[in-house]
C-alpha positions in Angstrom: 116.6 120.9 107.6 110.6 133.0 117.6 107.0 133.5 117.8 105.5 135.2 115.1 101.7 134.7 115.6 99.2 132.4 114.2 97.5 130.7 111.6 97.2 132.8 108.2 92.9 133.2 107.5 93.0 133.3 104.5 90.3 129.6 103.5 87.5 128.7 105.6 87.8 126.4 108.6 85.9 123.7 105.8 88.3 123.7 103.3 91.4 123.7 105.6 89.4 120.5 107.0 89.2 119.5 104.1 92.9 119.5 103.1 93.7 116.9 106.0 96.1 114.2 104.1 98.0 113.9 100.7 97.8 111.1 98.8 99.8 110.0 95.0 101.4 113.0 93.6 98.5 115.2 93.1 97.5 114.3 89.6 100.9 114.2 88.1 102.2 117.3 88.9 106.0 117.0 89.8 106.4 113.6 89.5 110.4 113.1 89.1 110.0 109.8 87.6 113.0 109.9 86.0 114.6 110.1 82.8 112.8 108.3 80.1 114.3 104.6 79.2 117.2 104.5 77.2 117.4 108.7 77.0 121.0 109.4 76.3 121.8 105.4 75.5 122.6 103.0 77.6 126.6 104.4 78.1 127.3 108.0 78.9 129.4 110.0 76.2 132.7 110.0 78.4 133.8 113.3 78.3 135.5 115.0 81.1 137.2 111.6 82.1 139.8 110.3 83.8 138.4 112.4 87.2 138.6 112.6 91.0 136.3 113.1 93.0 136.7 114.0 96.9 133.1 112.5 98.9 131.6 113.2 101.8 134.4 111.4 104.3 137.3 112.7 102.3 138.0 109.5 100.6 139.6 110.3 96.8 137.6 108.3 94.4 139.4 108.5 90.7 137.0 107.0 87.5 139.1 106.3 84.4 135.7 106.5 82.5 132.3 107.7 82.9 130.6 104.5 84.4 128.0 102.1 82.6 127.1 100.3 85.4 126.1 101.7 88.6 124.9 100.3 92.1 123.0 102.2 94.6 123.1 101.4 98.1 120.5 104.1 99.8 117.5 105.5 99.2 118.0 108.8 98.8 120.9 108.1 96.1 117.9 105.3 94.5 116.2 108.4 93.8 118.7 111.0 92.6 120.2 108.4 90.4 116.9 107.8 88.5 116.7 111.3 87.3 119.9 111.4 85.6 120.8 108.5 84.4 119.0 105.8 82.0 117.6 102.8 84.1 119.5 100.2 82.1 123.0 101.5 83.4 121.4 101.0 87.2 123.2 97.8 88.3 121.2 97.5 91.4 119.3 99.6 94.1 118.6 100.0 98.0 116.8 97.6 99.7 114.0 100.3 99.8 113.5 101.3 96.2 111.0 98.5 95.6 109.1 99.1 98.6 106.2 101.5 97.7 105.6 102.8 101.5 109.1 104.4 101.0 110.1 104.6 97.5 109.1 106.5 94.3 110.9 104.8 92.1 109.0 100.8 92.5 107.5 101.0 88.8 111.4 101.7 87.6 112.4 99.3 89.6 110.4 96.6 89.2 109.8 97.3 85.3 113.6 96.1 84.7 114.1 93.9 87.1 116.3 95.9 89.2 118.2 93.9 91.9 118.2 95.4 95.4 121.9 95.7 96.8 121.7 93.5 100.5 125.0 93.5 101.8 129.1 94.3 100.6 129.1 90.6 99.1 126.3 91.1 96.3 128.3 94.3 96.0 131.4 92.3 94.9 130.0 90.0 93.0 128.0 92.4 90.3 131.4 94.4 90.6 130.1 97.9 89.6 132.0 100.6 87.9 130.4 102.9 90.5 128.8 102.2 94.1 127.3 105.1 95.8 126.4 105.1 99.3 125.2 107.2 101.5 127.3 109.6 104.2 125.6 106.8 107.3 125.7 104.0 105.8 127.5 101.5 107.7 131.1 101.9 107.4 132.0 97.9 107.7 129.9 97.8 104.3 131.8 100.5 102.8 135.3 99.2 103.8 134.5 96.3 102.2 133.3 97.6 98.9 136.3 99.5 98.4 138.9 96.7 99.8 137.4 94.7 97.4 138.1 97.4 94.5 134.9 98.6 93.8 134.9 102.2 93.1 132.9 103.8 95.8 131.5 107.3 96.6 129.7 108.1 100.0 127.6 111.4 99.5 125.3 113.3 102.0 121.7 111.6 101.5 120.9 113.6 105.4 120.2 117.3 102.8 119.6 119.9 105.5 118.2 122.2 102.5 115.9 122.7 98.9 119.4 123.7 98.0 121.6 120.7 98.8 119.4 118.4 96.8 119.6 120.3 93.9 123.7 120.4 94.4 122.9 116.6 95.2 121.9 116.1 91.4 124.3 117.8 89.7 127.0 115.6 91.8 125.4 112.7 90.3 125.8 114.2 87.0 128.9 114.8 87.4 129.9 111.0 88.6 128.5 109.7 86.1 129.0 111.2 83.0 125.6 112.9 82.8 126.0 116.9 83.7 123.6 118.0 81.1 120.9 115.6 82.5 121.5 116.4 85.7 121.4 119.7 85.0 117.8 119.3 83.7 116.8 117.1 86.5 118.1 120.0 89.3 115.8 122.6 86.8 113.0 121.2 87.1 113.2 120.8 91.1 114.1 124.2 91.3 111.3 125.0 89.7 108.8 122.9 91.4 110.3 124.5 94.8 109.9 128.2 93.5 106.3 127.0 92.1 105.6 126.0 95.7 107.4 128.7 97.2 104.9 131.0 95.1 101.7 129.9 96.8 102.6 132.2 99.6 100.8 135.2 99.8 102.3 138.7 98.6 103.7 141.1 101.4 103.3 141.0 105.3 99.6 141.3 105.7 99.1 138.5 108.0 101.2 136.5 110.6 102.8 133.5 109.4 101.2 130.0 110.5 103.2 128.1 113.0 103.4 124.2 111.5 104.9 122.0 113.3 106.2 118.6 112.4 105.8 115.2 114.3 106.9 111.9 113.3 106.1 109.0 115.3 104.4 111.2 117.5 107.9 111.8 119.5 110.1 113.9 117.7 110.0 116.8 115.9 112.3 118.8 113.2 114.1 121.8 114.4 116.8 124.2 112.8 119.0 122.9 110.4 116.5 121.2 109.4 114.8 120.4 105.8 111.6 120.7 107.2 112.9 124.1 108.3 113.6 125.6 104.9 110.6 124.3 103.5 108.5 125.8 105.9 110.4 128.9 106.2 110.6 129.2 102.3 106.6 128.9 102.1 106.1 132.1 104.7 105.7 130.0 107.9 107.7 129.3 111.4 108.7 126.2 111.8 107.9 125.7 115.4 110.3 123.1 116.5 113.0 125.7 115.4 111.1 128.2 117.0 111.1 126.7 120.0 114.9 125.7 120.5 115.2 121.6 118.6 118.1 121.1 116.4 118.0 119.4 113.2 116.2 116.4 115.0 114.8 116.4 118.5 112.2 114.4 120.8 108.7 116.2 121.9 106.2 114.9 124.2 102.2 115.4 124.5 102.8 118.3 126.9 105.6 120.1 124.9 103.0 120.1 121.9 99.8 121.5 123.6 102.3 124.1 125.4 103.8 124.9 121.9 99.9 125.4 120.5 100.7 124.9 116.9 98.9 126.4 113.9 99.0 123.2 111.6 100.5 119.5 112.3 102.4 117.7 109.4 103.0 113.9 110.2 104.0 111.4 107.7 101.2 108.4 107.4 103.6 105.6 109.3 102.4 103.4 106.6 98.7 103.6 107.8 95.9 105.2 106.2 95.9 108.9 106.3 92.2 109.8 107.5 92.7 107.5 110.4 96.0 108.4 110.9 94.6 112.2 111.1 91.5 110.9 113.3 93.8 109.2 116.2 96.3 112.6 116.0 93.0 114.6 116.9 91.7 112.3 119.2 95.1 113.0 121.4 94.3 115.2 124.2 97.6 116.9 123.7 96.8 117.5 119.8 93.0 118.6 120.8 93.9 121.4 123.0 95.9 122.9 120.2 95.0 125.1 117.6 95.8 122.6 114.7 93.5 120.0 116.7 90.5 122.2 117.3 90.9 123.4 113.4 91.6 119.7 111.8 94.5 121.7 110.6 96.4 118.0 110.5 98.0 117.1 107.4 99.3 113.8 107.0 101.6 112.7 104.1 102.7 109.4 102.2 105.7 108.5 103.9 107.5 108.3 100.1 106.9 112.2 100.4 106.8 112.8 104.2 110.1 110.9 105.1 112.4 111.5 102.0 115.8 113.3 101.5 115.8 113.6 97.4 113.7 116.0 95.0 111.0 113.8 95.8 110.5 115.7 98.9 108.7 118.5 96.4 105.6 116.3 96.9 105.5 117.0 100.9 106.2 121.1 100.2 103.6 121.4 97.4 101.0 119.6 100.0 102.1 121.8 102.8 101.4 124.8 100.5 98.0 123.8 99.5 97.2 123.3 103.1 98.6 126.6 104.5 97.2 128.9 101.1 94.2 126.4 99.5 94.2 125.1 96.1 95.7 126.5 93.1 
């Protein structure tokens, strides 16, 4: 995931202060947490099986079966494989999934004991009946996996758009035996983005706010871009896209007080929001701008901020309570 004016006035410069950083999951609305334990048993129904499936590098992946046990090797496939599937039939997880800075799955995780997945030789000893990867992870661990005979599946985990992730769960679904689970799981984040999506105000009264994203305080998200379709599909301009960055790009001090955006959105960097807010602000290239002299600066959990899975809900229902004010 062209200039079109300025910042939509529709709160008071207090309560857009006010809506500076995101914290939790905004009193439990949204939360994906996954399917509840032991829904649907701890071994899928079989149906539909033998099957092939073609993944992201081409590589033909056949399953006999609908698999019990499953092992995760990414994030983003940590996450989509909660929402489908029973935890007991999760073999292992990402190094990540028990980190809570990154991962919203730790109370799964850590409430059965999941292992994380290190390297190709853990891989081969717990001998899955699935591994999924993701599309960039290491290729030396994949060839291994699958020399070894361990059915694996590299998917995209890099979604460009709302609408990939939903196609993202249903794949799951599909690999595992689940597709009516899945099916609910992708419902339910559709409806959370159209909920979102919502908050925007009716018809073309006012010019869209120009948000712009920062991570690391060097790059920025562009076109092609999930940022981008967020942003576009809440009535704003993204302004790295507007301003000519790919999916991913590097921005400087001077780009940003030249580019004058409405509204920053950072991720926290594992800090604590209000300061991270304070020392964005007190940038001379943030202060010139109209998000700096506004406190239009929205920072965001990481776990939200920087993930590619339905969780990233979290980051476009914050964004929309910034840009439009509470519910």
């Amino acid at each position: 995931m062209t200039g079109r004016g300025r910042l939509l006035a529709t709160a008071s410069a207090a309560a857009a202060a006010a809506l500076v950083f995101w914290v939790g999951d905004g009193g439990g609305v949204f939360r994906f947490s996954g399917a509840p334990d032991g829904q649907g048993g701890p071994a899928p129904s079989g149906a539909g099986f033998p099957r092939t499936f073609t993944d992201f590098h081409g590589f033909d992946l056949t399953l006999p079966q609908a698999p019990v046990r499953i092992a995760s090797q990414s994030l983003p496939t940590d996450h989509l494989l909660f929402a489908v599937v029973p935890a007991e039939r999760i073999a292992a997880v990402s190094i990540y999934a028990d980190r809570p800075q990154y991962s919203n799955v730790v109370r799964l995780v850590r409430r059965h004991g999941i292992p994380a997945l290190r390297d190709a030789e853990q891989a081969i000893r717990l001998q899955p009946d699935l591994l999924l990867v993701s599309n960039i992870s290491r290729a030396d661990f994949t060839d291994l996996a699958r020399k070894a005979g361990i059915p694996t599946y590299a998917m995209r985990t890099v979604f460009r758009s709302l609408a990939e992730i939903e196609n993202g769960l249903l794949r799951i679904g599909d690999l595992t035996g689940e597709p009516q689970a899945a099916a609910a799981a992708a419902a339910e984040f559709k409806a959370a983005v159209e909920a979102a999506a919502a908050r925007r105000p009716p018809g073309g009264r006012h010019s869209p706010p120009r948000v712009l994203a920062l991570s690391g305080f060097s790059s920025s998200y562009g076109k092609d871009s999930l940022f981008e379709d967020i942003v576009t599909k809440l009535g704003a301009v993204n302004v790295g896209s507007e301003q000519g960055l790919g999916e991913w790009g590097k921005v400087g001090g001077e780009q940003i007080a030249v580019w004058n955006p409405d509204w920053i959105v950072t991720g926290a960097g594992g800090g604590d929001p209000a300061e991270v807010k304070a020392r964005l602000a007190a940038d001379p290239a943030v202060a010139v701008t109209a998000a700096g002299r506004n406190g239009r600066i929205l920072v965001v959990e990481d776990r939200h901020y920087g993930t590619t899975s339905q969780h990233i809900v979290h980051l476009m229902q914050a964004i929309a309570e910034a840009l439009y004010g509470p519910r």
